[in-house]
N, CA, C and O atoms as a Maestro MAE file, in Angstrom:
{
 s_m_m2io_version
 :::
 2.0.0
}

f_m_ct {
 s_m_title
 :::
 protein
 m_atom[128] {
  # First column is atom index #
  i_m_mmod_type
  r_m_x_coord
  r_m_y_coord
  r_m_z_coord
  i_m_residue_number
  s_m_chain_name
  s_m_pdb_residue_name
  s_m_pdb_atom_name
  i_m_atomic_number
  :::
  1 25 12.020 -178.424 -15.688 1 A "UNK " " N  " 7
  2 3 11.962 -179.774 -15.149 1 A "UNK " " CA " 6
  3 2 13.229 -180.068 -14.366 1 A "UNK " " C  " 6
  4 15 14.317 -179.535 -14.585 1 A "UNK " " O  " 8
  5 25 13.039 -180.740 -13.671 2 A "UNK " " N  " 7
  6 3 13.931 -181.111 -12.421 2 A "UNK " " CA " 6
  7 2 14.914 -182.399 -13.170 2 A "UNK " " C  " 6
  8 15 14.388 -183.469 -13.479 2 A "UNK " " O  " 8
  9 25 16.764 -182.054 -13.463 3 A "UNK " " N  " 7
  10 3 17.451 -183.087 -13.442 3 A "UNK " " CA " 6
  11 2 17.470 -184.395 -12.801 3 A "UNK " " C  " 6
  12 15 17.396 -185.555 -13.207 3 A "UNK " " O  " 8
  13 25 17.613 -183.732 -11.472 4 A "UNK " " N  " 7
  14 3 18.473 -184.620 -10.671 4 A "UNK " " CA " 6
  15 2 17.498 -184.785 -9.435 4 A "UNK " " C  " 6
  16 15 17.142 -183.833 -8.740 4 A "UNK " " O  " 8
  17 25 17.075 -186.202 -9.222 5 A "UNK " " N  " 7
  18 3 16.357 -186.827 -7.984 5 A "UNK " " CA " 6
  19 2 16.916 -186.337 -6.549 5 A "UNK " " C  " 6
  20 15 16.024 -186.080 -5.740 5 A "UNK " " O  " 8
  21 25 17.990 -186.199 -6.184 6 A "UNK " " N  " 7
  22 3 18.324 -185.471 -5.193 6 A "UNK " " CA " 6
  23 2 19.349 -184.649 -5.447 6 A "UNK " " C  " 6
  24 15 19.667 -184.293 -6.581 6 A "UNK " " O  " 8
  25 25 19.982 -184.268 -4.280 7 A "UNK " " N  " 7
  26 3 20.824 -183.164 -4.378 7 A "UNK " " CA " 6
  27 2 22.626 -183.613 -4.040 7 A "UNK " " C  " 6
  28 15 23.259 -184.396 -3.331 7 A "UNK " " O  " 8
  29 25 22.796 -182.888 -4.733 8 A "UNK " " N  " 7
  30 3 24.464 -183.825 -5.700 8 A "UNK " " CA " 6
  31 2 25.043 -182.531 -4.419 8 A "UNK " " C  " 6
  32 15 24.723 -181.383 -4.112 8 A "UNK " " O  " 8
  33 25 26.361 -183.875 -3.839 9 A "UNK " " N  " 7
  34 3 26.967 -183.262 -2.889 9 A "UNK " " CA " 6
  35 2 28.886 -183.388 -3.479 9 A "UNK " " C  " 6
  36 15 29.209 -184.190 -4.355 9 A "UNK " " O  " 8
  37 25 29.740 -182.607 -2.909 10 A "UNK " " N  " 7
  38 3 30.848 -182.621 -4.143 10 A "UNK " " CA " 6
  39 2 31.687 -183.727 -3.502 10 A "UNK " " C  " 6
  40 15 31.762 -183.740 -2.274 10 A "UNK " " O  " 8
  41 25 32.262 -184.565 -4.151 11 A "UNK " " N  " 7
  42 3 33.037 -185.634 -4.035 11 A "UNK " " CA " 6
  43 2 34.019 -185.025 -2.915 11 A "UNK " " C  " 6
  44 15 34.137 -183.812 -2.742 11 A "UNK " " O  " 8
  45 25 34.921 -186.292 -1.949 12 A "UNK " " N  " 7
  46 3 35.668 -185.921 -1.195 12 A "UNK " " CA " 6
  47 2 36.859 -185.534 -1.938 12 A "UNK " " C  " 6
  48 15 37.490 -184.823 -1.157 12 A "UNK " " O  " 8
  49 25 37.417 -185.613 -2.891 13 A "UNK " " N  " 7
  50 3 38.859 -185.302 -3.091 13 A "UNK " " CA " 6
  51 2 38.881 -184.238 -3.772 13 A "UNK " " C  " 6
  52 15 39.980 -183.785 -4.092 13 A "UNK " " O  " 8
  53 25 37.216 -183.312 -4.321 14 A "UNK " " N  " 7
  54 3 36.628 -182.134 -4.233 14 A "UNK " " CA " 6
  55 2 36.715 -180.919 -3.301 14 A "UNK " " C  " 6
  56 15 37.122 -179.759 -3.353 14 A "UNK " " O  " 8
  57 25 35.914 -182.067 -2.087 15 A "UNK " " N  " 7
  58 3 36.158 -181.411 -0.719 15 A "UNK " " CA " 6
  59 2 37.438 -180.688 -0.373 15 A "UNK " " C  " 6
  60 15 37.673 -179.488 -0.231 15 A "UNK " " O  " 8
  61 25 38.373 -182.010 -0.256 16 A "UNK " " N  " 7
  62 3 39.700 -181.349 0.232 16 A "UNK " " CA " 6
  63 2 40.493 -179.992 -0.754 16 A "UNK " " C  " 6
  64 15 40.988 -178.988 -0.242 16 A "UNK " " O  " 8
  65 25 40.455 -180.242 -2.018 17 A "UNK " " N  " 7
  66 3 40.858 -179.281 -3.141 17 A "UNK " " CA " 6
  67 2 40.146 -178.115 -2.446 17 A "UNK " " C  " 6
  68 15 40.879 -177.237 -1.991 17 A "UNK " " O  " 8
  69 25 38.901 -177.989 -2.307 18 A "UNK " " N  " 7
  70 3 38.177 -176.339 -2.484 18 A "UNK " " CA " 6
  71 2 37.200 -176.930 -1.062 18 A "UNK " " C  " 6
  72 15 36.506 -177.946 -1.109 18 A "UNK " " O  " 8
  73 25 37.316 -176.210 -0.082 19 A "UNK " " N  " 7
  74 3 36.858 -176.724 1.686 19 A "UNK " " CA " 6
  75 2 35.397 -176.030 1.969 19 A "UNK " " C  " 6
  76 15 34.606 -176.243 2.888 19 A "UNK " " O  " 8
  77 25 35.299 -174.926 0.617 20 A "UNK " " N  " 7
  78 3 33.992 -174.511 0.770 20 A "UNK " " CA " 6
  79 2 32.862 -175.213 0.285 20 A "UNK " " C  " 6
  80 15 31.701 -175.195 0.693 20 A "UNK " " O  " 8
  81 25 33.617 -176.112 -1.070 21 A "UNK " " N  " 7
  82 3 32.525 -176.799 -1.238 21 A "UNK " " CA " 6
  83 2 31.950 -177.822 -0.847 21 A "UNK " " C  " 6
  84 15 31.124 -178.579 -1.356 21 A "UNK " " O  " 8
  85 25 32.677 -177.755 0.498 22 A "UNK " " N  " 7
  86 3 31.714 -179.038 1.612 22 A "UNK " " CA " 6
  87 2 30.865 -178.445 1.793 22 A "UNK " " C  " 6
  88 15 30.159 -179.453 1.763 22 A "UNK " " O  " 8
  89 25 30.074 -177.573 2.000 23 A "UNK " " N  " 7
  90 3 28.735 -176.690 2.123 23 A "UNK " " CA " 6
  91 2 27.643 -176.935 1.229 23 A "UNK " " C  " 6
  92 15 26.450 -177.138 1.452 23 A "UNK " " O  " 8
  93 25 28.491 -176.855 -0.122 24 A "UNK " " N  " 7
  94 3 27.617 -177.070 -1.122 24 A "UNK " " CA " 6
  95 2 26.787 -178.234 -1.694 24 A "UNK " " C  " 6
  96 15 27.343 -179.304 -1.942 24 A "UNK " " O  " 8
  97 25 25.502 -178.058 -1.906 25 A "UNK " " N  " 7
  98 3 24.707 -178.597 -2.688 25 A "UNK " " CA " 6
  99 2 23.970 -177.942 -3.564 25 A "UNK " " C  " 6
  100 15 23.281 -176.938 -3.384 25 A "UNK " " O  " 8
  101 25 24.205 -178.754 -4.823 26 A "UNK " " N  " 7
  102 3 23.709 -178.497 -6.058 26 A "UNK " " CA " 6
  103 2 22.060 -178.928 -6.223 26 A "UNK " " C  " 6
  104 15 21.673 -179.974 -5.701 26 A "UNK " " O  " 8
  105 25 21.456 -178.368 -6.709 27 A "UNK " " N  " 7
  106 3 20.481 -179.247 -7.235 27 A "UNK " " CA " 6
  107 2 19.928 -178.793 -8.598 27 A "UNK " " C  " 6
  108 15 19.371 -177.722 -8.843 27 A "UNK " " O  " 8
  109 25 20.180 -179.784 -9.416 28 A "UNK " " N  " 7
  110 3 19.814 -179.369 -10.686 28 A "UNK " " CA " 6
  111 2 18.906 -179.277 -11.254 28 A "UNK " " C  " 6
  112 15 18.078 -180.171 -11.084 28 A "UNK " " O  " 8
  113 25 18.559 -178.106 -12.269 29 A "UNK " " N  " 7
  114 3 17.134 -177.996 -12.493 29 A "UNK " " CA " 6
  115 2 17.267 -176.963 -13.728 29 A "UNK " " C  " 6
  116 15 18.010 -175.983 -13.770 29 A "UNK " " O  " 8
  117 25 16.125 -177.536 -14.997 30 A "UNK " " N  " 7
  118 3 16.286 -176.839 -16.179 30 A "UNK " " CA " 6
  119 2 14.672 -175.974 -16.908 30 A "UNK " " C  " 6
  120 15 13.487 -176.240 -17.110 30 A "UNK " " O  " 8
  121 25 15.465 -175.053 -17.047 31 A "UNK " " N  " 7
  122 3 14.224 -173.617 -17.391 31 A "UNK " " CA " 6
  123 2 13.624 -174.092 -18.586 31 A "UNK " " C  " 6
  124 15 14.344 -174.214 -19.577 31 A "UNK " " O  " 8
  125 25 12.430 -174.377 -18.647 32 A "UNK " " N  " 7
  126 3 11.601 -175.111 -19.716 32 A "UNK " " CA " 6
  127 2 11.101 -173.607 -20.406 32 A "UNK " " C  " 6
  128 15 10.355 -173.594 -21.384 32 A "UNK " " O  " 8
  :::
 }
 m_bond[127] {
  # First column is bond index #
  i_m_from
  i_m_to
  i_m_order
  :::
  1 1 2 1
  2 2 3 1
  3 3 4 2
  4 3 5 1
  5 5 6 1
  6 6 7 1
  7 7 8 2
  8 7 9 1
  9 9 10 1
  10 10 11 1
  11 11 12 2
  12 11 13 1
  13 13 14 1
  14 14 15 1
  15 15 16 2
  16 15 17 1
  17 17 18 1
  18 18 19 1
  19 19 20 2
  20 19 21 1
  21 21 22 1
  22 22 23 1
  23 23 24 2
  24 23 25 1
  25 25 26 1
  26 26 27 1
  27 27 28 2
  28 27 29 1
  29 29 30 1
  30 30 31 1
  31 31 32 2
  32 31 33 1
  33 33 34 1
  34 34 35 1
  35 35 36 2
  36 35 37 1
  37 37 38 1
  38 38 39 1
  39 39 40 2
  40 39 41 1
  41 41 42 1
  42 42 43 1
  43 43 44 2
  44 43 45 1
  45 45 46 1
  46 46 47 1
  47 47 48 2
  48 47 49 1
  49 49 50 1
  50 50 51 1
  51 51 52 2
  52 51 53 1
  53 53 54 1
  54 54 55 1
  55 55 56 2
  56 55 57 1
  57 57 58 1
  58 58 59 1
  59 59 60 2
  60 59 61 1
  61 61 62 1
  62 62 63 1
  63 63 64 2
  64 63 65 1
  65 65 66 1
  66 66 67 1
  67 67 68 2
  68 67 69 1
  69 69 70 1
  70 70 71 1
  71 71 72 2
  72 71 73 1
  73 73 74 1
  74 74 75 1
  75 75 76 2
  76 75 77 1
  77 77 78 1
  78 78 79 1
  79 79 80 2
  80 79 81 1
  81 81 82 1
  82 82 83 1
  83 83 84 2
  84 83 85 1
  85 85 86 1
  86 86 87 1
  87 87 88 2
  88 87 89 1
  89 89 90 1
  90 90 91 1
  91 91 92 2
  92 91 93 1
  93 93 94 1
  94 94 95 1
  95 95 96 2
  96 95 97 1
  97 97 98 1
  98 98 99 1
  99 99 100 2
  100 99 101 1
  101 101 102 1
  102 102 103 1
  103 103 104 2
  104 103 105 1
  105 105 106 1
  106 106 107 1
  107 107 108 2
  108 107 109 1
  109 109 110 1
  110 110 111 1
  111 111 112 2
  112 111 113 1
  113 113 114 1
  114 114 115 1
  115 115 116 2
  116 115 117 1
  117 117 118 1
  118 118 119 1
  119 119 120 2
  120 119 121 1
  121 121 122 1
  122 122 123 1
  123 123 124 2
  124 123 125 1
  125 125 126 1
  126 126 127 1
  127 127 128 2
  :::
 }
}
């Protein structure tokens, strides 16, 4: 089943720390 209604993008003060994870999106989702 699916966590998360959309897809979780990483906070800006994320961003700046680690520049790759401006790319990233998560989307969460759990193995029933």
């Amino acid at each position: 089943r699916v966590l998360t209604k959309h897809v979780i993008v990483p906070r800006p003060e994320e961003q700046a720390a680690n520049p790759r994870s401006r790319s990233a999106k998560l989307r969460c989702a759990e193995k029933v």
